[in-house]
C-alpha positions as CSV (number, residue, x, y, z in Angstrom):
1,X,115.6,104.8,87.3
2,X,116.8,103.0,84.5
3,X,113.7,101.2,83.5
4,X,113.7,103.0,80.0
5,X,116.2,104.9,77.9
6,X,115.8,108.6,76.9
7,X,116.1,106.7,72.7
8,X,112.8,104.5,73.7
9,X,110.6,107.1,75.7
10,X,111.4,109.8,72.8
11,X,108.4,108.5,70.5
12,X,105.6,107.8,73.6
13,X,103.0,110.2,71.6
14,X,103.0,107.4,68.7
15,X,102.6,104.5,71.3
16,X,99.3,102.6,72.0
17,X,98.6,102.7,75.8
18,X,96.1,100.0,76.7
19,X,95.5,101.4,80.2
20,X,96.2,104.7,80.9
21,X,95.9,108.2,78.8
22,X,98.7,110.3,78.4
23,X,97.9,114.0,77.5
24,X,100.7,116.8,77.0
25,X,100.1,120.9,76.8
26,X,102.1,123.5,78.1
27,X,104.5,122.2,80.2
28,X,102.2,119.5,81.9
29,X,101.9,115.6,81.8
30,X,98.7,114.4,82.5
31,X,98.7,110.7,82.9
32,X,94.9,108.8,83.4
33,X,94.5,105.5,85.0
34,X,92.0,104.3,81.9
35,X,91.0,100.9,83.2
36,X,87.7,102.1,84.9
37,X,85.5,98.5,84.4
38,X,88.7,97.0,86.8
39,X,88.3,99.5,89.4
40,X,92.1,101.0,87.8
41,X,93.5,97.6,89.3
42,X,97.3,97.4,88.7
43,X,97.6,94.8,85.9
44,X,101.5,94.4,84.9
45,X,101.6,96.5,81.8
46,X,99.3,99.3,83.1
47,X,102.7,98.9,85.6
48,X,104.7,98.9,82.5
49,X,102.9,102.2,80.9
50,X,102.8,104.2,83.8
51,X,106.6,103.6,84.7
52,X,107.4,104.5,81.0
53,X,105.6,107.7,80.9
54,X,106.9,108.6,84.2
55,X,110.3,108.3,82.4
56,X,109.8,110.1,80.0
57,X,108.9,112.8,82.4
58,X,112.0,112.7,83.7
59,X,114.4,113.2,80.7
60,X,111.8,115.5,78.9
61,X,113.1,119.1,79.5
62,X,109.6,120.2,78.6
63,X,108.1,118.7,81.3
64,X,107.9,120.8,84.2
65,X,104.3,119.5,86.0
66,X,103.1,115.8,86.2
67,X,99.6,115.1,87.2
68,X,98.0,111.6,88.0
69,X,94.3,111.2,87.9
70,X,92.1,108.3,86.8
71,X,88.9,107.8,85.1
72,X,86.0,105.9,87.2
73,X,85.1,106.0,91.0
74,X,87.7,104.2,91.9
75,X,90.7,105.9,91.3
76,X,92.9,102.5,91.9
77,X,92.1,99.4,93.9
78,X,95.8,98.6,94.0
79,X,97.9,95.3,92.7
80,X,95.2,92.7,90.3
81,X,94.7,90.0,92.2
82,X,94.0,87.8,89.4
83,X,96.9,88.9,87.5
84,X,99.1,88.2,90.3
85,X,97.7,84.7,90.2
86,X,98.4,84.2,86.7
87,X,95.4,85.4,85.0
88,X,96.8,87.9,83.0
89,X,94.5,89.5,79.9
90,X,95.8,90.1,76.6
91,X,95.9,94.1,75.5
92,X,97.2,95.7,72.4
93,X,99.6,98.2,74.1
94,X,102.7,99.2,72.2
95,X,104.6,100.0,75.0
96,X,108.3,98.1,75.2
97,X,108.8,95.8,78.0
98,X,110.9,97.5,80.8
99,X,114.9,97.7,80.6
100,X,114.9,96.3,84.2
101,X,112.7,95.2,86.9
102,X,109.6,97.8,88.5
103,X,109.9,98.6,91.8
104,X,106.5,100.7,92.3
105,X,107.5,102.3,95.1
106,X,110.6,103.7,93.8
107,X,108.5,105.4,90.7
108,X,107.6,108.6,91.8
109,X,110.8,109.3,93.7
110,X,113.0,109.2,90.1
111,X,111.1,111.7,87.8
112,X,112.4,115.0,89.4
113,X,109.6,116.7,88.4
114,X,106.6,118.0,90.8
115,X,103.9,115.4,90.6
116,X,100.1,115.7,91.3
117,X,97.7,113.3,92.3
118,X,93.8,114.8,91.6
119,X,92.2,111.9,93.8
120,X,88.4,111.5,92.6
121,X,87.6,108.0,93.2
122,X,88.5,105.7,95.7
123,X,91.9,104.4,96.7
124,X,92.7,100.4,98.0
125,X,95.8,99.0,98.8
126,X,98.7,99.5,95.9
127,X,96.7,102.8,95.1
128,X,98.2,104.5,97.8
129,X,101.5,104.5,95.6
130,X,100.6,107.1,93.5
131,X,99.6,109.3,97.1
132,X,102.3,108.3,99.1
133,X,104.4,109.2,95.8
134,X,103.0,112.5,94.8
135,X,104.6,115.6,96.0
136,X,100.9,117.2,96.0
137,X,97.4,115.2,96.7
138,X,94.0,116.8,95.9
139,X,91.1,114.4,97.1
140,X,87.3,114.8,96.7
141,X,85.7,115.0,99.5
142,X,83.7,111.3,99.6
143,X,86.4,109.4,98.3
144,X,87.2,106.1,100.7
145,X,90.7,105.3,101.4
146,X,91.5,101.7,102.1
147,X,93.9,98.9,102.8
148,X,92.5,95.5,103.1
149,X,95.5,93.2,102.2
150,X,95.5,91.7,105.5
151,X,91.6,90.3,104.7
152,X,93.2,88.5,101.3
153,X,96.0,86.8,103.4
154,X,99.2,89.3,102.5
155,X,100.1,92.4,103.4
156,X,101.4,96.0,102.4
157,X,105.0,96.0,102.5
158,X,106.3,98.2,100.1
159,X,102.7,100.6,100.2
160,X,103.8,100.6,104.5
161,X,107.5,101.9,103.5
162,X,105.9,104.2,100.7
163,X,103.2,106.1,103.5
164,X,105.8,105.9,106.3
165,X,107.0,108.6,104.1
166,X,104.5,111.0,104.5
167,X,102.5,109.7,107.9
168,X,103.1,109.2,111.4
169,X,104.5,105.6,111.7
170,X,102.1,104.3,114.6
171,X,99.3,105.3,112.2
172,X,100.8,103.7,109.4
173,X,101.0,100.2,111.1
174,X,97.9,100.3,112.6
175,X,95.9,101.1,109.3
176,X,98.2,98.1,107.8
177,X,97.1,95.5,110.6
178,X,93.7,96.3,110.8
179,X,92.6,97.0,107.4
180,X,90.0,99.5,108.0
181,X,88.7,102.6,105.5
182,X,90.6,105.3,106.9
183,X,88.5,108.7,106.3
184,X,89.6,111.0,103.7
185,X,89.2,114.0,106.4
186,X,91.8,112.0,108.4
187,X,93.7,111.3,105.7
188,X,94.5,115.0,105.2
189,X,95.6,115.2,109.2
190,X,97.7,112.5,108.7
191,X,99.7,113.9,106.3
192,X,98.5,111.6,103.2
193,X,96.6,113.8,101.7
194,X,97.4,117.9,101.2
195,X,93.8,119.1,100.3
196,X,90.1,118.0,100.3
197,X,87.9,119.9,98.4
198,X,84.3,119.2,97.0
199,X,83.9,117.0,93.5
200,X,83.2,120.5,91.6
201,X,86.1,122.2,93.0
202,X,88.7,119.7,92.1
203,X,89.9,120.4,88.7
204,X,90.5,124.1,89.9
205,X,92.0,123.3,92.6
206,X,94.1,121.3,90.7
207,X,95.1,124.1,88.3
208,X,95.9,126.7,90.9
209,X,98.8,124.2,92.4
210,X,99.9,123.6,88.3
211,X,100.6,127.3,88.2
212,X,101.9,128.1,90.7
213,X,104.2,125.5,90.6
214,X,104.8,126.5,86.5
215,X,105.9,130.1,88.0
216,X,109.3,128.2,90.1
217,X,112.9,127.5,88.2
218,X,112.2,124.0,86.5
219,X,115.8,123.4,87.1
220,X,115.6,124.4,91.2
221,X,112.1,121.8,91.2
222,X,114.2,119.2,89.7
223,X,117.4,119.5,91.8
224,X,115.9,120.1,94.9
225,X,114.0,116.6,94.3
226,X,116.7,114.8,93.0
227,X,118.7,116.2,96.6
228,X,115.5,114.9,98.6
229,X,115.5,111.3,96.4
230,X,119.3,111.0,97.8
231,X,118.0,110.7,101.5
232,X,115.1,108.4,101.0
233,X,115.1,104.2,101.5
234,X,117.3,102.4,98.9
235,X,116.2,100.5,95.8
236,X,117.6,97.6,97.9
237,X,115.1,98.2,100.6
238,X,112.0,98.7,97.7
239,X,113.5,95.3,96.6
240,X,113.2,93.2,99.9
241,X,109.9,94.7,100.4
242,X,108.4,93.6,97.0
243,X,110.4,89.6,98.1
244,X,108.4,89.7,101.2
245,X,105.3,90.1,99.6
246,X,106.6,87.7,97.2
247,X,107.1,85.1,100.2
248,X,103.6,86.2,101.5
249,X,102.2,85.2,98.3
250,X,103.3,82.0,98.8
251,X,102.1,81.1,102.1
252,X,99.1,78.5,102.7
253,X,97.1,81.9,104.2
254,X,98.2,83.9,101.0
255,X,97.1,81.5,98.4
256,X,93.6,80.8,100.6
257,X,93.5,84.8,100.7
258,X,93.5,84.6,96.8
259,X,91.0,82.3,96.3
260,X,89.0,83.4,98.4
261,X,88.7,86.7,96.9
262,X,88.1,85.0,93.3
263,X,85.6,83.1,94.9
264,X,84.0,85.9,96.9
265,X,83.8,83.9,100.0
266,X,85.4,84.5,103.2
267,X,88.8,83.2,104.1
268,X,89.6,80.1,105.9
269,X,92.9,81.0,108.0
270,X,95.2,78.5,109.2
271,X,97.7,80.9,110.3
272,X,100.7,78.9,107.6
């Protein structure tokens, strides 16, 4: 992951983030999706912080435990719609433009360093990243889980590859094609999701997983994920996944799909 270099993530406690928190005590980053009134919805340099934290993560020694929560009820609605449309809103974050391109998906697999997502809002579409990502997943127990791309005329493709990962494949396609909310209860069965606990017990559970893991070799952690990185999909896979979305995008359907959800109106397919 060569999105940043160890020089430019050295000085992250003196940046600006526009749209996340970062936070850093003993041995933990805590990283907080901080863009509540837009439902935590993945504008490019939210993208931009989150991948530049994460990197930091991985060259700081120091860091032995990531965590990912988000501030809100809905804990990420996935990829801005608008923004991918060209609507993109001007922020005041410090944070350098990327080295090279993002490729979401491959993220979480480059930080060697156990990573925690403390679920308590609702997840949609590219929100499942951060799950699918996460070596450990605490979820309330109410949250929704969701992937409606197909109603907006495009699809999944790199979020599919991401929860092929972690959840039976038959599952994985079905929930892609038909778009429905997908029950955090099941979500746990399925693999997504490693515990479901009630809204009061989630910071604790939270903490008992950060110390235990705190009481392991950092240096073991880190290898041992670094070995498992070596036998998962390719960048070049990540990379055709995000140019079929691209091509999707560009469709008749996926343009109507866009409008339509600006225009909070149902879409008119025409199947182009």
């Amino acid at each position: 992951m060569n999105i940043y270099t160890k020089e430019q993530t050295q000085n992250i406690h003196s940046h600006t983030f526009a749209f996340i928190e970062v936070a850093e005590a003993d041995h933990v980053l805590t990283l907080t999706l901080n863009r509540a009134k837009k439902k935590n919805a993945l504008h490019p340099q939210m993208v931009n912080e989150i991948a530049y934290a994460l990197q930091y993560a991985h060259y700081e020694k120091n860091v032995w435990v990531v965590v990912m929560a988000a501030n809100g009820n809905v804990f990420c609605a996935g990829a801005d719609l608008k923004a991918m449309a060209g609507f993109v809103e001007p922020n005041d974050s410090t944070v350098p433009k990327p080295n090279n391109p993002i490729l979401i998906g491959e993220l979480f697999n480059k930080v060697y360093k156990p990573t925690i997502a403390k679920v308590t809002g609702d997840v949609y579409a590219g929100g499942f990243f951060f799950l699918a990502g996460c070596n450990v997943v605490v979820a309330q127990d109410d949250v929704k889980f969701g992937l409606p791309e197909v109603k907006r005329g495009l699809y999944p493709f790199q979020v599919m590859a991401a929860l092929l990962k972690v959840m039976p494949a038959r599952k994985v396609v079905d929930w892609c094609i038909r778009g429905y909310n997908l029950p955090v209860a099941e979500a746990e069965r399925y693999g997504l999701v490693s515990q479901v606990v009630k809204a009061e017990d989630v910071d604790a559970a939270v903490e008992v997983v950060v110390e235990e893991l705190k009481q392991n070799s950092p240096t073991a952690i880190r290898l041992g994920l670094e070995a498992y990185d070596h036998i998962q999909p390719s960048a070049a896979e990540h990379k055709y996944l995000n140019d079929m979305l691209q091509k999707t995008i560009r469709t008749k359907d996926g343009q109507e799909g866009l409008r339509a959800f600006r225009e909070k109106r149902r879409a008119e397919w025409t199947g182009e």
